[in-house]
Each structure stands twice: as C-alpha cells, then as structure tokens.
Backbone as XML, in Angstrom:
<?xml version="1.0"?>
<chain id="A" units="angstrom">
  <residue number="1" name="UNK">
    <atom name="N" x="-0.785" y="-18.140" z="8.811"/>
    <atom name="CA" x="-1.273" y="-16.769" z="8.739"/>
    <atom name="C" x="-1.316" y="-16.363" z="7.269"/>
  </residue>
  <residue number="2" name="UNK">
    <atom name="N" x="-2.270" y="-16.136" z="6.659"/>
    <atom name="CA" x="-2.517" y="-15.388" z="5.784"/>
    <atom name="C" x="-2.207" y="-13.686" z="5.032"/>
  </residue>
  <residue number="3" name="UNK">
    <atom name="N" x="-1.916" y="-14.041" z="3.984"/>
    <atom name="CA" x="-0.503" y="-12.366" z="3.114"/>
    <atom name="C" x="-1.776" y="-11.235" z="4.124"/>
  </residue>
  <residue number="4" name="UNK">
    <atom name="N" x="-3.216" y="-11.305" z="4.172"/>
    <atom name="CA" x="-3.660" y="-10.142" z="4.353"/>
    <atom name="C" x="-3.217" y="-9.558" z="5.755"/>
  </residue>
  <residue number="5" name="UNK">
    <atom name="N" x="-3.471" y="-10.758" z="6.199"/>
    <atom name="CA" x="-3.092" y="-10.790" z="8.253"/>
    <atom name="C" x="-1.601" y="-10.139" z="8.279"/>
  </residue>
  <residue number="6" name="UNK">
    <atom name="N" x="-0.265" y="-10.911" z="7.676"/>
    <atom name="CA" x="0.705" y="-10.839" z="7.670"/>
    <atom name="C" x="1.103" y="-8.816" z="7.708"/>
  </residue>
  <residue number="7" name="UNK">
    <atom name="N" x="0.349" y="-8.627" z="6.512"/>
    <atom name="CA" x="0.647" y="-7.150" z="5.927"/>
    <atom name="C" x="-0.059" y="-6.247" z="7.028"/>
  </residue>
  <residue number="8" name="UNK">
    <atom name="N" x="-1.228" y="-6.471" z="7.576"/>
    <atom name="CA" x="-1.451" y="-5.694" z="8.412"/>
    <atom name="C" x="-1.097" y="-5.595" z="9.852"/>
  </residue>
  <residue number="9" name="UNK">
    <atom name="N" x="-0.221" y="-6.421" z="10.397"/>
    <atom name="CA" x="0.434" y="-6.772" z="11.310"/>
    <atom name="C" x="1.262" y="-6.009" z="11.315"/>
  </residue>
  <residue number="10" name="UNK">
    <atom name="N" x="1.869" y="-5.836" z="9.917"/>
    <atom name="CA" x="3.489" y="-4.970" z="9.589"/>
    <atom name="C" x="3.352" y="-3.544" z="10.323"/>
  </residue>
  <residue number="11" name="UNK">
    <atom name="N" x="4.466" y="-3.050" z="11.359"/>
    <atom name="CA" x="4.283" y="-1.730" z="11.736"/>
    <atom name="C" x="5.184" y="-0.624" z="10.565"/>
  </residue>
  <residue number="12" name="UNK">
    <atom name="N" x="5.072" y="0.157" z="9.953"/>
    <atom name="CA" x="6.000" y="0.848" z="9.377"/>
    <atom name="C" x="5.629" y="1.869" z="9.977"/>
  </residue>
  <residue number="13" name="UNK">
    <atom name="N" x="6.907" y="2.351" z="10.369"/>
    <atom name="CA" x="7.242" y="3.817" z="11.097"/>
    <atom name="C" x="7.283" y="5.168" z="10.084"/>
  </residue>
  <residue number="14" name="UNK">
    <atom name="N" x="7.840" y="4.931" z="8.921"/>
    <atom name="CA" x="8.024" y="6.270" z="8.135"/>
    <atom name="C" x="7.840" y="5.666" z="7.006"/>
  </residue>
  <residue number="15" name="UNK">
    <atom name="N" x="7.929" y="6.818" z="5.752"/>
    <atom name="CA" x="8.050" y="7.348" z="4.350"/>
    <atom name="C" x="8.944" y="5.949" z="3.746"/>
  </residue>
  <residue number="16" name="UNK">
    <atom name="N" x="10.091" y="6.151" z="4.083"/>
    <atom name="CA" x="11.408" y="5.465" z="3.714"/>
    <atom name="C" x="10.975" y="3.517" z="4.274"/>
  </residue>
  <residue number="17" name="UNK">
    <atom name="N" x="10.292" y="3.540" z="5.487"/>
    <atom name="CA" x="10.444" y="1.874" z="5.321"/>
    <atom name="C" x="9.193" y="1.541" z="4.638"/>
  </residue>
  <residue number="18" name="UNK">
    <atom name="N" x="8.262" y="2.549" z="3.719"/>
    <atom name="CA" x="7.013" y="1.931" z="2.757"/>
    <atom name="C" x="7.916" y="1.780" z="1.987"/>
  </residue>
  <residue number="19" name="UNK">
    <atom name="N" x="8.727" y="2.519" z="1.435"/>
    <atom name="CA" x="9.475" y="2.609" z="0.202"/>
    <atom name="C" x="9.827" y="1.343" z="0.024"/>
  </residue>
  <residue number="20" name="UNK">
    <atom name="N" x="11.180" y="1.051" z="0.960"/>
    <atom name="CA" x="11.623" y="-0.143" z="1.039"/>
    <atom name="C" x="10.537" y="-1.618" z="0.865"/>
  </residue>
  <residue number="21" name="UNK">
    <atom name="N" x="9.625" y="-1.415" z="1.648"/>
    <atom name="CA" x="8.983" y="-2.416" z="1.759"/>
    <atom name="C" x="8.200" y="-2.747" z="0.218"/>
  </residue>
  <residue number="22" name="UNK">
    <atom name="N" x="7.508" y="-1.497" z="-0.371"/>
    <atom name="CA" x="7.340" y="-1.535" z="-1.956"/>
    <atom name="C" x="8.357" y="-2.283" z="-2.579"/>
  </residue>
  <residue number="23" name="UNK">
    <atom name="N" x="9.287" y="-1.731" z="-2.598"/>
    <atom name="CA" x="11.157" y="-2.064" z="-3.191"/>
    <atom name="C" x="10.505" y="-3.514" z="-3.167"/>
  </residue>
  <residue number="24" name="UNK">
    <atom name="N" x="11.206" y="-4.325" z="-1.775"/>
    <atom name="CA" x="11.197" y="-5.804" z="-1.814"/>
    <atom name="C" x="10.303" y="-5.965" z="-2.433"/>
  </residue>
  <residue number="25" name="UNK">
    <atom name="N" x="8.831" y="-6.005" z="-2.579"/>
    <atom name="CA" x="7.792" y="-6.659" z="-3.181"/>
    <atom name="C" x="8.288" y="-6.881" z="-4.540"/>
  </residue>
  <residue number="26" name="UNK">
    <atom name="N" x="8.388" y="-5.473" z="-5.166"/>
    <atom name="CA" x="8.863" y="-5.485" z="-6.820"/>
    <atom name="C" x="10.033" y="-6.813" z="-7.136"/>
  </residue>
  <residue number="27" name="UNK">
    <atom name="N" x="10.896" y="-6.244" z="-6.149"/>
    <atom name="CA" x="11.780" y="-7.300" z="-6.322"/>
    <atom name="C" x="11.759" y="-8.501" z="-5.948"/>
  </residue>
  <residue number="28" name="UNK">
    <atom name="N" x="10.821" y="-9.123" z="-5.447"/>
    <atom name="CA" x="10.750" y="-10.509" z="-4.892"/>
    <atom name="C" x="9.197" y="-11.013" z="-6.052"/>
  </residue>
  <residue number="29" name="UNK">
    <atom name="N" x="9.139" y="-10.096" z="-6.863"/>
    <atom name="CA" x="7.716" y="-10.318" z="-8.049"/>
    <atom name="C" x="8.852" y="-10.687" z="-9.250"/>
  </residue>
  <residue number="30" name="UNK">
    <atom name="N" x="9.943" y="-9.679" z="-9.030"/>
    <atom name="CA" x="10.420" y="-10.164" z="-10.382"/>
    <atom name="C" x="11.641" y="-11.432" z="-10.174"/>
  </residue>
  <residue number="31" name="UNK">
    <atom name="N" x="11.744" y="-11.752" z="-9.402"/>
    <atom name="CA" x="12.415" y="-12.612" z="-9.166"/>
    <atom name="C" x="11.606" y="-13.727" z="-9.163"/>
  </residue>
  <residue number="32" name="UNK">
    <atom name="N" x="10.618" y="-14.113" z="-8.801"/>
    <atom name="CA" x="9.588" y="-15.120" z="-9.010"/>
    <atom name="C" x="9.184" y="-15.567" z="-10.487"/>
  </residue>
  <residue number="33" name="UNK">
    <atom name="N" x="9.251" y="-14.477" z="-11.506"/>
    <atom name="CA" x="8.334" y="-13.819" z="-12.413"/>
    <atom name="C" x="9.800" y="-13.759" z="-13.662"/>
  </residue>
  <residue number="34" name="UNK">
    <atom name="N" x="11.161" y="-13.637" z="-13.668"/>
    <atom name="CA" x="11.646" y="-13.112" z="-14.445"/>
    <atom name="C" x="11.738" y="-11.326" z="-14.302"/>
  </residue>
  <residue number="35" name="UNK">
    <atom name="N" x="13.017" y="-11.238" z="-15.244"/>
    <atom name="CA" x="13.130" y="-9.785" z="-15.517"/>
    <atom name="C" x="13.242" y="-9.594" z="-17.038"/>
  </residue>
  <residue number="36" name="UNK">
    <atom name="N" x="12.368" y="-9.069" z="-17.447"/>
    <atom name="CA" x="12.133" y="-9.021" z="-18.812"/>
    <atom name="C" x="10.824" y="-7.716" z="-19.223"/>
  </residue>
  <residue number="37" name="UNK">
    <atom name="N" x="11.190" y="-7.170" z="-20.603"/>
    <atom name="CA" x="10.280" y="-6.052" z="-20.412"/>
    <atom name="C" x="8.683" y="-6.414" z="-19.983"/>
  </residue>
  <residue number="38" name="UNK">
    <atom name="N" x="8.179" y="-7.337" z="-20.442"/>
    <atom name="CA" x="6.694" y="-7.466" z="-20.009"/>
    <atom name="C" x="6.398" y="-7.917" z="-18.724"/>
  </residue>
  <residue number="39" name="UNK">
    <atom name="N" x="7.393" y="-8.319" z="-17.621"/>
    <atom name="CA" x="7.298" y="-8.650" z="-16.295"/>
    <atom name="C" x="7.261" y="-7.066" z="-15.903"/>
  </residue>
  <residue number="40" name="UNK">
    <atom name="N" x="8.581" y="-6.143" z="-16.370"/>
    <atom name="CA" x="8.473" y="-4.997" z="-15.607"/>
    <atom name="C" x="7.708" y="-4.048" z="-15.791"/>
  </residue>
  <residue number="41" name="UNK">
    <atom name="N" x="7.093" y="-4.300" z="-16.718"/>
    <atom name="CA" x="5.932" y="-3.293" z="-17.375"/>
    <atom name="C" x="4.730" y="-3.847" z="-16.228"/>
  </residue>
  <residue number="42" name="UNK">
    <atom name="N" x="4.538" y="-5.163" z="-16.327"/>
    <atom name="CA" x="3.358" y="-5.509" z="-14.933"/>
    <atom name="C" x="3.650" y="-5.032" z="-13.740"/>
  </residue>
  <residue number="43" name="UNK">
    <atom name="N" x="5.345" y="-5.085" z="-13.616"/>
    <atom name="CA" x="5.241" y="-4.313" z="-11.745"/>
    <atom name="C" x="4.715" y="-2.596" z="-12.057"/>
  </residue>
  <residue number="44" name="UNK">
    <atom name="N" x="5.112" y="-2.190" z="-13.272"/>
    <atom name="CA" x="4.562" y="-0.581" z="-13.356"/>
    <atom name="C" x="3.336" y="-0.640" z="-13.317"/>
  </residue>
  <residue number="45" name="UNK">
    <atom name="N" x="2.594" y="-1.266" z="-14.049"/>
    <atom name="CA" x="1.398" y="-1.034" z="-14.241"/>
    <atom name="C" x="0.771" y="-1.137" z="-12.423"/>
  </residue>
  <residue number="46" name="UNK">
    <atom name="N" x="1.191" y="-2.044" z="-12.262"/>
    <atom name="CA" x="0.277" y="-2.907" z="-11.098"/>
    <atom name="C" x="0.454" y="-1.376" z="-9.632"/>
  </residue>
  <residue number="47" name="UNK">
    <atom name="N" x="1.960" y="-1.141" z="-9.627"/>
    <atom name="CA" x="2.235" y="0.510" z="-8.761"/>
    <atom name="C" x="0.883" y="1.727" z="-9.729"/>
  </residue>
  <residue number="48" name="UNK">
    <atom name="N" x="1.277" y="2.121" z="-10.567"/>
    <atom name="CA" x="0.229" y="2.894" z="-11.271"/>
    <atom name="C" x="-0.816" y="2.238" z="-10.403"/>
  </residue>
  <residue number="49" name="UNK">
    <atom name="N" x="-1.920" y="1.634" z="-10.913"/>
    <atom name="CA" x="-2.878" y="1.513" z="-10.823"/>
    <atom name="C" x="-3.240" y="1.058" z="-9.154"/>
  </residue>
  <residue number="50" name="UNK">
    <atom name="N" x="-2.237" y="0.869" z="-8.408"/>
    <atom name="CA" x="-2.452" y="1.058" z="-6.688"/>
    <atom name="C" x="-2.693" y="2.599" z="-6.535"/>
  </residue>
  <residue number="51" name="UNK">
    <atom name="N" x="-1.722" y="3.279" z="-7.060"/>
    <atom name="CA" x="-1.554" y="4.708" z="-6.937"/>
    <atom name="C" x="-2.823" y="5.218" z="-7.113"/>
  </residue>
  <residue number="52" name="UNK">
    <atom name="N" x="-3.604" y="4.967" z="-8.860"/>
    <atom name="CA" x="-5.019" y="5.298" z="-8.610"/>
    <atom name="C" x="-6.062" y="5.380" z="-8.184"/>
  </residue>
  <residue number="53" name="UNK">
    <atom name="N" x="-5.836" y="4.015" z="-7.526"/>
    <atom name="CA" x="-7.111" y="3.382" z="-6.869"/>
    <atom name="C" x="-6.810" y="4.478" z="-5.365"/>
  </residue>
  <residue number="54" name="UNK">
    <atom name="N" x="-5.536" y="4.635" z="-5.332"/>
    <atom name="CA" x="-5.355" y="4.985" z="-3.436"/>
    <atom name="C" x="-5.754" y="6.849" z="-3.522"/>
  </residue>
  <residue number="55" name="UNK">
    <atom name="N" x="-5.467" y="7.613" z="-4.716"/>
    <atom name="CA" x="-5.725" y="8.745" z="-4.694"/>
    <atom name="C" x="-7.369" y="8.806" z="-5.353"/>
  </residue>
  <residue number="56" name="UNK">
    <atom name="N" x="-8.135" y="8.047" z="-5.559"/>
    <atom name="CA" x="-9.608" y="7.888" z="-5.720"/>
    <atom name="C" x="-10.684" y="7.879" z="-4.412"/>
  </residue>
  <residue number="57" name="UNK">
    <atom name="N" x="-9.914" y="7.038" z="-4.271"/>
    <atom name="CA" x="-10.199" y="6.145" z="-2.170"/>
    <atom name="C" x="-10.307" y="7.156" z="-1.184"/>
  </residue>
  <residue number="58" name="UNK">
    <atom name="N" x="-8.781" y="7.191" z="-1.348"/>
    <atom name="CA" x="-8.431" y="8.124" z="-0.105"/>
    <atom name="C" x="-8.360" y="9.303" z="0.082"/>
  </residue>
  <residue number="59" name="UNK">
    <atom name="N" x="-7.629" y="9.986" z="-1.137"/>
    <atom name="CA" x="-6.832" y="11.555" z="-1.209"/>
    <atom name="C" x="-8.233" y="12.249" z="-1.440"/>
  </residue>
  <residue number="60" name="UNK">
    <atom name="N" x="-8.785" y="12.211" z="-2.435"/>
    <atom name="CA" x="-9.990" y="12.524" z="-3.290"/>
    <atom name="C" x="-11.388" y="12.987" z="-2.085"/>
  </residue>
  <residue number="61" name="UNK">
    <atom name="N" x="-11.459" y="11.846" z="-1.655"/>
    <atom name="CA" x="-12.464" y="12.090" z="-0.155"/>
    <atom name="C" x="-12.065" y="13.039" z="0.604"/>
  </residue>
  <residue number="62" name="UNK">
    <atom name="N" x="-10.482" y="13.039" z="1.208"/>
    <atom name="CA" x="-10.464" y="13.600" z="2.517"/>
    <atom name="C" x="-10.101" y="15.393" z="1.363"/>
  </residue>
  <residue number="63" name="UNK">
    <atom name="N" x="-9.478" y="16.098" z="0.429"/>
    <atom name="CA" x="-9.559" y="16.942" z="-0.307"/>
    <atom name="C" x="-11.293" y="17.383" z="-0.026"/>
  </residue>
  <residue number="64" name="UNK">
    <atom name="N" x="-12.048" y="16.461" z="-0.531"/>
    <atom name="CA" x="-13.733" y="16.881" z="-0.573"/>
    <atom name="C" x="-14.042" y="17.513" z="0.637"/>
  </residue>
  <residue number="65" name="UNK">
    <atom name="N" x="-13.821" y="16.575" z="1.852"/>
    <atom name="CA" x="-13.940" y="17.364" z="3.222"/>
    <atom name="C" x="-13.378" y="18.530" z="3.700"/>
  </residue>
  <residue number="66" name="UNK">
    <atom name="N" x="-11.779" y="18.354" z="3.216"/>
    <atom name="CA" x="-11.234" y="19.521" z="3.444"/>
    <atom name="C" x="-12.211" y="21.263" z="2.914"/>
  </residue>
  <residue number="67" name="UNK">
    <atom name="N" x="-12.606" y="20.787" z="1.914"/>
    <atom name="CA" x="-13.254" y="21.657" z="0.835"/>
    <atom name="C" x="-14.266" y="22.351" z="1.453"/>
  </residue>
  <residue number="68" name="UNK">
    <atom name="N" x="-15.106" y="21.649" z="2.167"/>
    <atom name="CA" x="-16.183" y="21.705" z="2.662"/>
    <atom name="C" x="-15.982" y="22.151" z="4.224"/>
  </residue>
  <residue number="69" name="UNK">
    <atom name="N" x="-14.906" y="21.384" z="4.769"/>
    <atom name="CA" x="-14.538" y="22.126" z="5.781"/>
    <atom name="C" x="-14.265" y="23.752" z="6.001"/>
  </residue>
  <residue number="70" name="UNK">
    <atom name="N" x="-13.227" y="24.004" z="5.430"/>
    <atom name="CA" x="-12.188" y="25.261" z="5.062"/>
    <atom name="C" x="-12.778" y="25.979" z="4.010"/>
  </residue>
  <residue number="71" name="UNK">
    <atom name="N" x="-13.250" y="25.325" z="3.062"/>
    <atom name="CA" x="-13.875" y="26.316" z="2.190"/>
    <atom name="C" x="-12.977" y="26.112" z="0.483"/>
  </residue>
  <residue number="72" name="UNK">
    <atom name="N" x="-12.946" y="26.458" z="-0.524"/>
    <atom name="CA" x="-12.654" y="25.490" z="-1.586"/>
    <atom name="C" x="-11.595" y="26.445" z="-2.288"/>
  </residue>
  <residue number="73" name="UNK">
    <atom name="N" x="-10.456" y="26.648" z="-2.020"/>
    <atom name="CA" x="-9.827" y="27.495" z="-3.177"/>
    <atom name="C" x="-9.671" y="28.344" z="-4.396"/>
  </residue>
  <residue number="74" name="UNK">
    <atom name="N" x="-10.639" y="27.834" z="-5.130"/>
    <atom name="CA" x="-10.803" y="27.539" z="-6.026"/>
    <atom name="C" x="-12.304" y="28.466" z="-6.636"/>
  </residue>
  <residue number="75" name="UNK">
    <atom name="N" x="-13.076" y="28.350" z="-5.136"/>
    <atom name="CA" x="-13.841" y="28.878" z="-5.377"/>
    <atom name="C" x="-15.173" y="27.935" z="-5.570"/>
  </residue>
  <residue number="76" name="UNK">
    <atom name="N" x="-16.579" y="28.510" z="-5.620"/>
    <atom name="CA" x="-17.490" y="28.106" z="-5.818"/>
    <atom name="C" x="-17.218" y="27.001" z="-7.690"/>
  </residue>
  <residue number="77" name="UNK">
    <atom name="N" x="-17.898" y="25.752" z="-7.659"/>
    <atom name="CA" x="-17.534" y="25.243" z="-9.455"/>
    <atom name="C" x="-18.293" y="25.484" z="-10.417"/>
  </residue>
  <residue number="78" name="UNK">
    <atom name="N" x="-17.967" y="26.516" z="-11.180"/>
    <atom name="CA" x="-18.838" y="27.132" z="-11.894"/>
    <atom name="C" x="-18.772" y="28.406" z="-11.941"/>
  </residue>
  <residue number="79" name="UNK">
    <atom name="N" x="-18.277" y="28.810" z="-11.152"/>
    <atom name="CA" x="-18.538" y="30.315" z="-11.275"/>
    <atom name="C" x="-17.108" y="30.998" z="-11.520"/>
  </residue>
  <residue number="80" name="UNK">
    <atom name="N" x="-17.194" y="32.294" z="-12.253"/>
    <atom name="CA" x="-16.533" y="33.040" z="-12.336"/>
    <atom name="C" x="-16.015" y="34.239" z="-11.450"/>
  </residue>
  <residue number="81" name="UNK">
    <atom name="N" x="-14.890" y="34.350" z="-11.693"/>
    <atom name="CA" x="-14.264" y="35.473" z="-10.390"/>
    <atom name="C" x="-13.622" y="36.471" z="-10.622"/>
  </residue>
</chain>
C-alpha cells in the first residue's frame, strides 16, 4: 500500500490526534534526517508552506462563498463607508 492510500485510510477523530499525528511525522523526519539547525528549519519551512498552500486551497474559497453567500463584512471592495 502506498504513503497516499495509507494517509487517507487514517481516520482522525479530532484537533488533538492531527496534532499528534503532525508531531510523529516531524519527528520521525528528523530522526531519519538528523537534528540540526538546517534539518529543523526544513520541517518549518515544509509546515509553513502546507499551511499556505491549505489556507489558499481551502480557507480562501470557502471565506469567498461565505461572502457571497451572507454578504461581505467588510463591505462592497472599493468603496467607502
């Protein structure tokens, strides 16, 4: 079975077992990998840049709908109030 199959198989129930499950990864990267500043600077970077990609993807879209749904906070963009 293949890491993609494997991971989507995984059930996580809450907040706390992503966490964990993040946790191990880091730690089973740097254990493979060394612990040293330029290993841990790659597990940051590599979280960062999931983080971006996932609030681009995901957050960003369903915010747009919301917007459009409900109506925009904020107000019309561009205009003054």
């Amino acid at each position: 079975m293949g890491f993609e199959n494997q991971v989507k198989d995984l059930r996580i129930d809450s907040a706390g077992e992503l966490n964990y499950l993040i946790t191990k990864l880091m730690l089973t990267y740097l254990a493979q990998h060394g612990e040293n500043y330029r290993i841990m600077n790659e597990v940051i970077g590599a979280l960062e840049c999931a983080k971006a990609e996932f609030i681009r993807r995901k957050l960003i879209p369903l915010e747009e709908s919301k917007c459009v749904e409900n109506g925009d906070v904020f107000g019309t963009p561009g205009a003054t109030e």
